[in-house]
MARMAR-215081 format. One record per residue: residue in one letter; residue number from 1; chain; x, z, y of N, C-alpha, C, O in turn. Coordinates in nm, 3 decimals. Each point is the difference from the previous one (the first is absolute). Layout:
% residues N
(kedren 'A', NUM, 'A', (X, Z, Y), (X, Z, Y), (X, Z, Y), (X, Z, Y))
...
//
This chain:
% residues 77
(kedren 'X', 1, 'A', (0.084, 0.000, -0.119), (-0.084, 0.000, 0.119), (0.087, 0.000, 0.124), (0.098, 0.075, 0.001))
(kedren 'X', 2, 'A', (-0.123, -0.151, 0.103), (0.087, -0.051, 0.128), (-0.151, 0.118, 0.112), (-0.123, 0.004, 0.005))
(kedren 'X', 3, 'A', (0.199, 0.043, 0.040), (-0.044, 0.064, 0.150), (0.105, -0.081, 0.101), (0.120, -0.027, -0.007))
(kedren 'X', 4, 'A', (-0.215, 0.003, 0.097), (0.083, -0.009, 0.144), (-0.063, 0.088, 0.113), (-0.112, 0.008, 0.050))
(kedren 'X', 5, 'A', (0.265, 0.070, -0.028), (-0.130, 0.079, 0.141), (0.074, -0.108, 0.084), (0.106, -0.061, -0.011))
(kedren 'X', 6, 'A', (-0.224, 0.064, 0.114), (0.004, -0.114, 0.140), (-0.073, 0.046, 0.072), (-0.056, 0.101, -0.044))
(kedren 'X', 7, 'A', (0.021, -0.144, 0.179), (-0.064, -0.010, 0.136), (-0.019, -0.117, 0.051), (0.084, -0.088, -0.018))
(kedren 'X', 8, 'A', (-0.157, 0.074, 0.064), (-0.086, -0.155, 0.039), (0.131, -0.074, 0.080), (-0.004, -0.122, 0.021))
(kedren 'X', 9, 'A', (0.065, 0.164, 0.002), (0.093, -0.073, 0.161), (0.132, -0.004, -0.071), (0.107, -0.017, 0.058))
(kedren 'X', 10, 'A', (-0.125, 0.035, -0.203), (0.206, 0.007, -0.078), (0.051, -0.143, -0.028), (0.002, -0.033, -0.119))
(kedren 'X', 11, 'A', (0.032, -0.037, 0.192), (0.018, -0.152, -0.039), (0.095, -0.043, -0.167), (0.019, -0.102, -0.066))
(kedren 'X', 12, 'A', (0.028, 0.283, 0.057), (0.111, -0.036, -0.189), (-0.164, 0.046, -0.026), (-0.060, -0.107, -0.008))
(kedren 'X', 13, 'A', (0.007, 0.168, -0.001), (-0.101, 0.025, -0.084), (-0.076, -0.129, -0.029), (-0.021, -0.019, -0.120))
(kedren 'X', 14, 'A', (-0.017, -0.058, 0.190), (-0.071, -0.114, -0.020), (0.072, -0.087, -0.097), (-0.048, -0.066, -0.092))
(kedren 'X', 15, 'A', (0.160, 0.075, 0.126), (0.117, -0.110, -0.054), (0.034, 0.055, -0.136), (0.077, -0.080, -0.054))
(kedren 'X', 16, 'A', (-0.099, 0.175, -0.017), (-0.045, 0.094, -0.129), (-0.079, -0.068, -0.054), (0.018, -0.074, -0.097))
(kedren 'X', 17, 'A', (-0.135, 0.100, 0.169), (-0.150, -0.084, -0.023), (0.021, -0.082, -0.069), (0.023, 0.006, -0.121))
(kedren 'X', 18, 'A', (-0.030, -0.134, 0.221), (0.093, -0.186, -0.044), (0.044, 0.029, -0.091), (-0.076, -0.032, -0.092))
(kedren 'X', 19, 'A', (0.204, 0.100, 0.041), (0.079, 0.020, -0.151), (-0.123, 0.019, -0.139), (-0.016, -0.055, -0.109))
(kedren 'X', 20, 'A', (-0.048, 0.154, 0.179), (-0.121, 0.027, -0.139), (-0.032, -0.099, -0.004), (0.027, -0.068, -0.099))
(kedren 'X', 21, 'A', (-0.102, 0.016, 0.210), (-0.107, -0.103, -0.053), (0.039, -0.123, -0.034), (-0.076, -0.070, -0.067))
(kedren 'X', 22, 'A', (0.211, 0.021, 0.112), (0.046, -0.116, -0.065), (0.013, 0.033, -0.154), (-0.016, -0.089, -0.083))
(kedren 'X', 23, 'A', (0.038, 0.186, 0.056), (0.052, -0.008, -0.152), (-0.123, 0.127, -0.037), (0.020, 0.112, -0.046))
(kedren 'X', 24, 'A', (-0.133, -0.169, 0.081), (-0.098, 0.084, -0.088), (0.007, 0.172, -0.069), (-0.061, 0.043, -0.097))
(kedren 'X', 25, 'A', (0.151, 0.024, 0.182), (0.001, 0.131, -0.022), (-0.079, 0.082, 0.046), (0.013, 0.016, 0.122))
(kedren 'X', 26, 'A', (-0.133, 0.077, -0.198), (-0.070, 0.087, 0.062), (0.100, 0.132, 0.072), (0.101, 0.057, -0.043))
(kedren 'X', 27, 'A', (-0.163, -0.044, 0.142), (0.030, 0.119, 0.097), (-0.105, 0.035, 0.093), (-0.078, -0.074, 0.060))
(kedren 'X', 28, 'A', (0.090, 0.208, -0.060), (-0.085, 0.121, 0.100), (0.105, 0.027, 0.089), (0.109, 0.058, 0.002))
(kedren 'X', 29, 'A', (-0.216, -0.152, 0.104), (0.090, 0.046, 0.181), (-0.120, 0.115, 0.072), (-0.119, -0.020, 0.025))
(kedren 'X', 30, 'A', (0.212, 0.157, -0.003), (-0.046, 0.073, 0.099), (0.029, 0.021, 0.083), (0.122, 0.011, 0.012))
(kedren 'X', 31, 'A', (-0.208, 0.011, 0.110), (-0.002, 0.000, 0.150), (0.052, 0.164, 0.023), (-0.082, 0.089, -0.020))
(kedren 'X', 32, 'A', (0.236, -0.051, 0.067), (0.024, 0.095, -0.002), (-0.046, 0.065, 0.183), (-0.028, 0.116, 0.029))
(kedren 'X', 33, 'A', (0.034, -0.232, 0.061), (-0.069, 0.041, 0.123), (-0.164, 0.059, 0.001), (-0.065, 0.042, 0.096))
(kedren 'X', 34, 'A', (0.023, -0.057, -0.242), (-0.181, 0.026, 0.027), (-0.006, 0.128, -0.095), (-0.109, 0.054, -0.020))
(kedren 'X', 35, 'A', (0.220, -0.006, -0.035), (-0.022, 0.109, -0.087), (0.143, 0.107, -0.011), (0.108, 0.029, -0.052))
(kedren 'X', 36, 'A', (-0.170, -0.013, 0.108), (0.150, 0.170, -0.010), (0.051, 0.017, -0.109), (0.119, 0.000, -0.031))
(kedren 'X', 37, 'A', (-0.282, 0.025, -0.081), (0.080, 0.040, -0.123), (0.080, -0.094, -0.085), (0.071, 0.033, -0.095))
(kedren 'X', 38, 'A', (-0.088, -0.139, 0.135), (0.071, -0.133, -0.065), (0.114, 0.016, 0.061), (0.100, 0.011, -0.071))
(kedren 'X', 39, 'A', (-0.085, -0.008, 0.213), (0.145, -0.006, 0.083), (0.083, 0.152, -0.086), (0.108, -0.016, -0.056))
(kedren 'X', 40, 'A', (-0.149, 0.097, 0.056), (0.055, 0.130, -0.072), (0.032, -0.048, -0.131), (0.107, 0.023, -0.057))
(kedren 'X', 41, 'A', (-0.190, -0.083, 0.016), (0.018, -0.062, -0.209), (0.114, -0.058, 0.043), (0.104, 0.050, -0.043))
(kedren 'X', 42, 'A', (-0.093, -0.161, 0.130), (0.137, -0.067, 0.024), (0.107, 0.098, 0.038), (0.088, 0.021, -0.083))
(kedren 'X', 43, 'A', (-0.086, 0.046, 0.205), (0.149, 0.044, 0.016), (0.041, 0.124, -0.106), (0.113, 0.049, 0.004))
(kedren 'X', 44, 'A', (-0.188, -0.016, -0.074), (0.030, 0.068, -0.114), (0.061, -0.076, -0.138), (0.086, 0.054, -0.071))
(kedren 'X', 45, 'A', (-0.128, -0.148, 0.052), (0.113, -0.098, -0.085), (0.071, -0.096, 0.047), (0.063, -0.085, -0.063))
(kedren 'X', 46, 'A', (-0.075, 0.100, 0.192), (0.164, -0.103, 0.039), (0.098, 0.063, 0.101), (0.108, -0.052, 0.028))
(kedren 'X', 47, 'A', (-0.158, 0.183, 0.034), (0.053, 0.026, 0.085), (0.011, -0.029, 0.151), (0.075, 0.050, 0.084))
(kedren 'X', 48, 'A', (-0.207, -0.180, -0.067), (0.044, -0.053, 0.119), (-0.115, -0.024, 0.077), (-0.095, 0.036, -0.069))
(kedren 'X', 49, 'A', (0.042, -0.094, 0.218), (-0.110, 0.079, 0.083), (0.008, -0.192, -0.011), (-0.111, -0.039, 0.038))
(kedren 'X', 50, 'A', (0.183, -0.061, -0.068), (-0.038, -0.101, 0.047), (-0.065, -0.097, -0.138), (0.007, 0.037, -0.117))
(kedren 'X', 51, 'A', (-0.049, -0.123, 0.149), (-0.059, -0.136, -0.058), (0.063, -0.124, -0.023), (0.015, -0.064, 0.104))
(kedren 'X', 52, 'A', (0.039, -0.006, -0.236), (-0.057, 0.005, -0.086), (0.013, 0.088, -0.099), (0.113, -0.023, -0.042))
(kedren 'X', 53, 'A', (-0.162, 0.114, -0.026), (0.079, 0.061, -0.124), (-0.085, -0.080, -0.103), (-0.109, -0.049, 0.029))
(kedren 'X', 54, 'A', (0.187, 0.035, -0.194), (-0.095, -0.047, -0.094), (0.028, 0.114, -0.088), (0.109, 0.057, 0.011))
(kedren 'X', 55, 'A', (-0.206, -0.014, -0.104), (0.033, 0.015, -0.116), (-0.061, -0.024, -0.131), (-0.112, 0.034, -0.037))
(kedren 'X', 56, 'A', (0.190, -0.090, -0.018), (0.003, -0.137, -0.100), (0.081, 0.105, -0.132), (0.119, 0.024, -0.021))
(kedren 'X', 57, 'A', (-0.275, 0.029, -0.066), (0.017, 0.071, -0.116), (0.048, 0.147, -0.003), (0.017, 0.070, -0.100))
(kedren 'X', 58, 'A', (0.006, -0.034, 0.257), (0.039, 0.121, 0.036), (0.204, -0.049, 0.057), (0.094, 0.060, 0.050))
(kedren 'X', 59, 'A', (-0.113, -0.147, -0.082), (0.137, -0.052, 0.085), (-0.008, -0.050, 0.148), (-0.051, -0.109, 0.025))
(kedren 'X', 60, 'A', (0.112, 0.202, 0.088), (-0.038, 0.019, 0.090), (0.107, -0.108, 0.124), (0.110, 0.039, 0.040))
(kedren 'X', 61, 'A', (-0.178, -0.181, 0.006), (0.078, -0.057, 0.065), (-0.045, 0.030, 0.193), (-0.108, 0.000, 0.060))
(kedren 'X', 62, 'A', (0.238, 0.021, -0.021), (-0.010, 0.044, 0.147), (0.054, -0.123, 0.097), (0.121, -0.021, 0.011))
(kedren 'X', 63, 'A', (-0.242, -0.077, 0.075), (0.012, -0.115, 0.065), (0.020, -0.092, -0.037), (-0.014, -0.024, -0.120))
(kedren 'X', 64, 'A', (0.050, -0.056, 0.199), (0.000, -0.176, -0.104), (0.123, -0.044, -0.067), (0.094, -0.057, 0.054))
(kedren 'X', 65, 'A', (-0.103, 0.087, -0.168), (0.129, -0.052, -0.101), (-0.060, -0.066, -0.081), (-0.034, 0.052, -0.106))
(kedren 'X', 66, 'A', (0.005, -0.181, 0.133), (-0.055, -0.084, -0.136), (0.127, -0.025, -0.078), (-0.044, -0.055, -0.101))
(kedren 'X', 67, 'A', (0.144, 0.060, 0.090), (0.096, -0.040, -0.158), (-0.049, 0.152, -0.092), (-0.043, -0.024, -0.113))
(kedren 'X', 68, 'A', (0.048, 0.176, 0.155), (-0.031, 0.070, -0.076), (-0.147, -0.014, -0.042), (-0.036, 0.058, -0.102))
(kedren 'X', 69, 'A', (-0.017, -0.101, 0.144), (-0.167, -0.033, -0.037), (-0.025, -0.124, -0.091), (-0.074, -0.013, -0.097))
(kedren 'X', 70, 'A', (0.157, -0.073, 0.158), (0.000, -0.122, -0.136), (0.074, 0.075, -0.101), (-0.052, -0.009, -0.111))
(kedren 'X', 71, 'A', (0.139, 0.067, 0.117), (0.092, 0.032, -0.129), (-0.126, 0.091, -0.108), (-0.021, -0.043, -0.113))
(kedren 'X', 72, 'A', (-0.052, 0.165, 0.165), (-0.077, 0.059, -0.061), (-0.096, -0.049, -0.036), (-0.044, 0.029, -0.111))
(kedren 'X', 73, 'A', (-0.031, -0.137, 0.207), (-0.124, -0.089, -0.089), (0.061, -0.128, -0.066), (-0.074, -0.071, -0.068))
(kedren 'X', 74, 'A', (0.177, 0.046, 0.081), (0.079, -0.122, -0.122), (-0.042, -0.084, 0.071), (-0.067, -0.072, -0.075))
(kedren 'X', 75, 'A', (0.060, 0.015, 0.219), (-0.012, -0.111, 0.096), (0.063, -0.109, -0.014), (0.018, 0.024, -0.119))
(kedren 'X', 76, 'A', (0.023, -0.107, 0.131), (0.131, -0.109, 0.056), (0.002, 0.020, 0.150), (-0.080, -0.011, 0.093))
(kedren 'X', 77, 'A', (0.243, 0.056, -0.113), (0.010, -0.037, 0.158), (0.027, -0.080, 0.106), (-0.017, 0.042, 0.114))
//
């Protein structure tokens, strides 16, 4: 299971997005600006107050690094 926390205005978050949906990967994007307790769920497993974080199986990626993200969903890069 892929979480993305995001906020409407994260331009890597969108660009996350694009990655799923080109290659047909389900993911749950939450709006960490509309929910505290989501923003708290986040900086409690990544450590960090900003956007994008993913976590992908409980493997926790912090901003936009698509080579570690292709590497874990087996992408081509």
């Amino acid at each position: 299971m892929i979480t993305l926390y995001s906020t409407p205005t994260c331009y890597y978050c969108k660009k996350y997005e694009e990655v799923f949906k080109q290659n047909n990967i389900p993911y749950k994007k939450v709006d960490v600006s509309a929910d505290p307790k989501i923003a708290e769920e986040m900086i409690q497993k990544s450590g960090q107050i900003s956007v994008p974080v993913l976590d992908i199986n409980g493997e926790i990626i912090v901003g936009w690094n698509p080579r570690v993200v292709n590497n874990i969903l087996k992408l081509k890069q």
